[in-house]
C-alpha positions as CSV (number, residue, x, y, z in Angstrom):
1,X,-29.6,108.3,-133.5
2,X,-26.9,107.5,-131.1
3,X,-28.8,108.4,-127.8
4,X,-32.0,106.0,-129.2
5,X,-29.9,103.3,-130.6
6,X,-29.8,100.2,-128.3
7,X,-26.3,99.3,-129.9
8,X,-22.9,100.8,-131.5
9,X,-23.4,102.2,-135.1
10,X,-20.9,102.5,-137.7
11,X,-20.3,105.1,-139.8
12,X,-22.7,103.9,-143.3
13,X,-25.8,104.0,-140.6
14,X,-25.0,107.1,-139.7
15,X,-24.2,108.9,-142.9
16,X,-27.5,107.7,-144.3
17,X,-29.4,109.6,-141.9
18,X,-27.7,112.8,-142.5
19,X,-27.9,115.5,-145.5
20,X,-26.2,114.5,-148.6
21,X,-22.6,115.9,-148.2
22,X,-22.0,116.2,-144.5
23,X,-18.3,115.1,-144.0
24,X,-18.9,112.6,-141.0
25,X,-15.3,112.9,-139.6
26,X,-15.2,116.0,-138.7
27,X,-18.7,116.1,-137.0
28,X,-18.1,113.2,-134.8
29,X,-14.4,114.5,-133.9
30,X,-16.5,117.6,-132.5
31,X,-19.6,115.7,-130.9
32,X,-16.9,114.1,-129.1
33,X,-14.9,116.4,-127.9
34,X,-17.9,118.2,-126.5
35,X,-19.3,115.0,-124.7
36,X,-15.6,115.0,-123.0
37,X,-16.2,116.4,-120.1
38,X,-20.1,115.4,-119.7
39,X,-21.7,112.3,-117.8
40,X,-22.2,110.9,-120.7
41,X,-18.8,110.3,-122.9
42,X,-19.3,109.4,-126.9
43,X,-16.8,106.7,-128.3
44,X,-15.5,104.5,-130.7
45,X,-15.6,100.8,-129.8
46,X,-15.0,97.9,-132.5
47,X,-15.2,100.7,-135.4
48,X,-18.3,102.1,-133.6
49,X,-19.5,104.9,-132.4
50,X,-21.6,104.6,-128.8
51,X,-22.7,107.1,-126.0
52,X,-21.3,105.4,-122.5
53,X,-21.9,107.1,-119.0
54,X,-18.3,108.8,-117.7
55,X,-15.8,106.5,-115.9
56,X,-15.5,108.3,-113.3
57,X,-19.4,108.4,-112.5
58,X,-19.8,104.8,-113.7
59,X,-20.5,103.9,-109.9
60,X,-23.3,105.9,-109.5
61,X,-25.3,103.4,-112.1
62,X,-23.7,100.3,-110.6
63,X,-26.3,99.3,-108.6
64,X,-29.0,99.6,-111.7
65,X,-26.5,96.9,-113.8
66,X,-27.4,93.4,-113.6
67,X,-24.9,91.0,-111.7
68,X,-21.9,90.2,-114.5
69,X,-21.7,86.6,-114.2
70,X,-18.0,86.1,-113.3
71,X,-15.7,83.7,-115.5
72,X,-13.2,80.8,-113.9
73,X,-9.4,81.4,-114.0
74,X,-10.1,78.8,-117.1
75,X,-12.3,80.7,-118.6
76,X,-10.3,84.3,-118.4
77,X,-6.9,82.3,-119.7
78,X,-9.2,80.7,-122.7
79,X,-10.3,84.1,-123.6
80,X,-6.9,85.8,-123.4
81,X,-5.2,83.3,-125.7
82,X,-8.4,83.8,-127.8
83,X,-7.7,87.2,-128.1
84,X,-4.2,87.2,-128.8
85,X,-3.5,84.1,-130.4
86,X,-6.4,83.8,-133.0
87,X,-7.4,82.0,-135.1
88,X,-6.6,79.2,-132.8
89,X,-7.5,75.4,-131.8
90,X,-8.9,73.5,-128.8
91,X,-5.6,71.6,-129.2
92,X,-3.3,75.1,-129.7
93,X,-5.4,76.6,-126.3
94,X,-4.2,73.3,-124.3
95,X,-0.7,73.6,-125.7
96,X,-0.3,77.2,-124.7
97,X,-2.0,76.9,-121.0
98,X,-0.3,74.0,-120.5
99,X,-3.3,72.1,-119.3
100,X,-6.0,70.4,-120.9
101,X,-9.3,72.3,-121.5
102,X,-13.0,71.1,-121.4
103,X,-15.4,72.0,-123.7
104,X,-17.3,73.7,-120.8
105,X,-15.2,76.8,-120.8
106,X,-15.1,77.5,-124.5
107,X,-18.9,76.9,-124.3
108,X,-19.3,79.7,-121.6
109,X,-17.3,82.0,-124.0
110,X,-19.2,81.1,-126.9
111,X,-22.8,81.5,-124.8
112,X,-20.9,85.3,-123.8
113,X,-20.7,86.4,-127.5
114,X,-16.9,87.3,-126.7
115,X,-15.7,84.4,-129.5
116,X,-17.1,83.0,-132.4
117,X,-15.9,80.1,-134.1
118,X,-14.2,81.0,-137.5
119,X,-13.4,78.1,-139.3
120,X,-11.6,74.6,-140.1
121,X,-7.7,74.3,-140.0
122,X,-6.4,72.3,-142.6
123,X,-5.0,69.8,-140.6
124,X,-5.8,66.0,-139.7
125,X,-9.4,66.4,-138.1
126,X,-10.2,69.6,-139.3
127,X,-10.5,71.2,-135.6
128,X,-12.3,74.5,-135.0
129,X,-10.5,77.8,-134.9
130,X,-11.8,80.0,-132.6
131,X,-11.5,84.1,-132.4
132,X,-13.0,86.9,-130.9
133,X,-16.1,88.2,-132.3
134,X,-17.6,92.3,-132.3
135,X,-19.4,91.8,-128.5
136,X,-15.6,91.1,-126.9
137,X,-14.9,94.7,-128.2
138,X,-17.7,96.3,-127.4
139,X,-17.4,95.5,-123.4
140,X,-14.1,96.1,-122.8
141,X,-14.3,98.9,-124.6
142,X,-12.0,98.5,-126.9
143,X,-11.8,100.3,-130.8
144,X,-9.9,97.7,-132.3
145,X,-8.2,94.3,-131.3
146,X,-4.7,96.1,-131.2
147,X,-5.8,98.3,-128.6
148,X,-5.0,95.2,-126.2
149,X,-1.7,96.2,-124.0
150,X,1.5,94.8,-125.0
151,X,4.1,92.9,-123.2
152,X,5.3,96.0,-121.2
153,X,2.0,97.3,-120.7
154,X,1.0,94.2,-119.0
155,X,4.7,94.5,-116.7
156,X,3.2,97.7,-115.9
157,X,-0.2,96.5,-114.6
158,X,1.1,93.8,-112.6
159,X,-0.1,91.1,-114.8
160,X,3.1,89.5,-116.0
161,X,6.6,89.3,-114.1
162,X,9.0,92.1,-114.7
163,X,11.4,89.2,-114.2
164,X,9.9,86.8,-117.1
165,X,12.4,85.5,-119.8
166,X,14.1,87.9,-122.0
167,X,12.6,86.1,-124.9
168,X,8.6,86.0,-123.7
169,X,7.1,87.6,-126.3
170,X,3.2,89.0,-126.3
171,X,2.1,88.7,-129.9
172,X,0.3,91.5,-132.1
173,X,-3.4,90.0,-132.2
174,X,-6.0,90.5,-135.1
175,X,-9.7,89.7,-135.8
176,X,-9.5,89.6,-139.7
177,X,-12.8,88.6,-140.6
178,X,-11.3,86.7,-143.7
179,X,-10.1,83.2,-142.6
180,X,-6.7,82.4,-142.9
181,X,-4.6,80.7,-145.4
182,X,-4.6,77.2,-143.2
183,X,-8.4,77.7,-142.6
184,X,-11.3,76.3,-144.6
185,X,-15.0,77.5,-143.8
186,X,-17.7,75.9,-141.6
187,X,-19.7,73.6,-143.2
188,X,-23.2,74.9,-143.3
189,X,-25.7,74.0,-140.7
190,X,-27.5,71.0,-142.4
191,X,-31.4,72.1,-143.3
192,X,-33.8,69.1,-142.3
193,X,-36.9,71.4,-143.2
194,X,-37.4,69.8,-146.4
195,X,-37.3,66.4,-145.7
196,X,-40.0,63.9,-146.5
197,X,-42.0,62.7,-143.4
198,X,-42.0,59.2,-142.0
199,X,-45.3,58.0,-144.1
200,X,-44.3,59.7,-147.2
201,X,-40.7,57.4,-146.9
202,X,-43.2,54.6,-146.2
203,X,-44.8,55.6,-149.6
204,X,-41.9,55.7,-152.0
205,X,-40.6,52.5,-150.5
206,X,-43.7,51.0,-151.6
207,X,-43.5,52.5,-155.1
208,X,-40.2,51.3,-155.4
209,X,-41.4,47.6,-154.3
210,X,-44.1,47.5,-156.7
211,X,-41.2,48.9,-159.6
């Protein structure tokens, strides 16, 4: 299953495939401890389990990947907040960067599959709250939203000042599913396909002007 499947699988999929009784766990503990030191490498991303070629022969199949398309500076600060900050607002993501931000960018992301809009906040204009949905996971390889570094781990990697204010804080992100206590749901996509055509409107108008 997992060298056919085109996508991660969670652990339901794969428990219905196998004899009644077989303790999962266990069994993928031990596949992946024997796929450690092979080309291909079996992991958990987003709650998943997926076979991914080895990192360290990952540039042998580089030339057979298609061209990532590259995100703006924009784009890659949108998607951090995103990730750290959600569930959060057009007008929160402009407060944060400082700047303002165009619909553009948040349209890239959405196009990516990295966010997904969750819901409503209950506040004057009802904005959209944005967060980041199973596919951001998945490519960064990533089992679960807290495995994004903290403060120090980002001192470490060079992508934040040892030198920043003592009271910069990074905070602890999530991806609940359930919306939040300030968030009401998307209104659902309106459904046109059982509307009357033009001449049948011309039709009951007459009705009515003979009534």
């Amino acid at each position: 299953m997992l060298f056919a499947a085109g996508e991660p699988l969670d652990e339901a999929t794969l428990a219905a495939r196998l004899p009644e009784g077989v303790d999962l766990r266990p069994l993928m503990a031990q596949l992946s401890a024997d796929y450690a030191g092979r080309g291909v490498n079996l992991v958990r991303v987003a709650g998943k389990w997926t076979l991914r070629t080895a990192p360290d022969l990952g540039f042998l199949l580089a030339r057979d990947k298609p061209e990532p398309r590259k995100l703006s500076r924009a784009a890659l600060e949108t998607l951090a907040i995103i990730a750290y900050h959600q569930p959060v607002t057009r007008a929160e993501i402009e407060e944060i960067r400082g700047v303002s931000t165009s619909k553009g960018t948040l349209d890239v992301l959405l196009e990516s599959g990295w966010i997904r809009m969750r819901g409503r906040r209950r506040s004057p204009g009802r904005p959209v709250t944005y967060g980041t949905a199973e596919s951001f996971l998945v490519h960064f390889g990533l089992e679960s939203i807290q495995d994004l570094p903290g403060l120090e781990e980002l001192k470490g990697a060079g992508f934040v000042d040892a030198r920043v204010t003592a009271g910069l804080t990074v905070p602890l992100p999530s991806d609940e599913m359930a919306l939040a206590d300030d968030e009401d749901p998307l209104e659902p996509e309106l459904d046109f396909g059982l509307a009357p055509e033009p001449e049948e409107m011309d039709e009951v108008r007459e009705g009515e002007d003979e009534g």
